[in-house]
N, C-alpha and C positions, 0 to 999 in steps of 0.2 A: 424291778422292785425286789427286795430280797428282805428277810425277817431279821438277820442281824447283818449290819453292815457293819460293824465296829472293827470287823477282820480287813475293810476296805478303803476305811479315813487312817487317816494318820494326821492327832493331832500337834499343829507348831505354833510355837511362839514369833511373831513379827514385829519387828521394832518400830513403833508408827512417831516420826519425830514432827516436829511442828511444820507446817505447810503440807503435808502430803495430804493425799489425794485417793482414797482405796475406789474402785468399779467393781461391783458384783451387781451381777448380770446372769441370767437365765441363757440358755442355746435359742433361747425362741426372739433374741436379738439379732445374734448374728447368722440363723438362719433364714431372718425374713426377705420375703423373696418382694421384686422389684416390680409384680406385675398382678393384678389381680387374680388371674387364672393364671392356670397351670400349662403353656402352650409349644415347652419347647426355647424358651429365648427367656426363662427367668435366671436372674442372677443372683445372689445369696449376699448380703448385708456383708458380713464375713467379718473375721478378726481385725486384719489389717485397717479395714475402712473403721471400725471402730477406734482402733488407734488413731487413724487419721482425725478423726471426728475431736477425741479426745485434745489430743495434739493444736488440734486448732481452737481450742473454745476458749473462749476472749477471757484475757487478766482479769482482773480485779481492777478498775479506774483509778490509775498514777500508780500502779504496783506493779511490783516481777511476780504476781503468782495469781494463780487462779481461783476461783471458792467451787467448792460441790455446787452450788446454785447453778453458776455458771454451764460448767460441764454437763452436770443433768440436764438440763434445759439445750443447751448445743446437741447433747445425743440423743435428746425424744425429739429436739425440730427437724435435725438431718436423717432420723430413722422413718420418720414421718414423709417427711420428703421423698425420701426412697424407693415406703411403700406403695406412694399412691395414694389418691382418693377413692375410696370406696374398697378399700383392703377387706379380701379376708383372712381371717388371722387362722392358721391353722395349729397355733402353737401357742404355750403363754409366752408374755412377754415379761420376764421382770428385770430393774432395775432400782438399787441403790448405790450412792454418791454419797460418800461422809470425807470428812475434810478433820483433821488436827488443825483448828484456825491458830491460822501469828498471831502474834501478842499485837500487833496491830493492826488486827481486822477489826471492821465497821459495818455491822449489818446496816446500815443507812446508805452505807454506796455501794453494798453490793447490787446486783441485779434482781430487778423483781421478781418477786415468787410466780406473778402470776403471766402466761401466756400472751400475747399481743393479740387482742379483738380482729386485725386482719390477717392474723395467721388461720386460714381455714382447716378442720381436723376433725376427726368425727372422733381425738381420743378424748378419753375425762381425763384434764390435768388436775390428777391431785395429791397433794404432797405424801 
């Protein structure tokens, strides 16, 4: 922590066009580790498996593209998965997913907002 950071951001302009996709993400994703305790044989979430996670989170139904729903929800189920039942979290976790929707997105077929009743998880999914 430091009192003025302004000597340490640099701010830019990014061109967000229709369909993209931005992830902002805290290190306490992709540090989270694969085991409850701490034993020697934990593995770290990491960049790449996030990519991977990202990379694989399902279109949109009949589309070439994906919605923020989608990807959010692919990367809290497969980080989730990851951690384990009974995680302890030693770090925050944050994540947001925003999307530039097509001109022909349908929130009526995207994907539910809400978690599937047999995904078991002790996180609070909330939007």
């Amino acid at each position: 922590m430091t009192k003025n950071i302004h000597k340490l951001l640099k701010e830019r302009e990014i061109a967000f066009e229709e369909n993209d996709i931005a992830v902002l993400y805290s290190d306490g994703i992709t540090e989270a580790l694969n085991v409850a305790t701490k034993n020697g044989t934990e593995e770290m979430f990491g960049e790449q498996r996030l990519v991977d996670v990202i990379e694989t989170s399902p279109n949109m139904p009949g589309k070439n593209y994906k919605s923020a729903r989608s990807v959010f929800k692919n990367i809290t189920i497969e980080l989730s998965k990851f951690m384990g039942y009974k995680y302890h979290q030693f770090d925050d976790i944050t994540l947001a997913v925003v999307q530039y929707k097509p001109s022909d997105y349908d929130e009526t077929q995207d994907f539910p907002e809400t978690i599937s009743e047999d995904f078991i998880t002790e996180w609070n999914w909330e939007k």
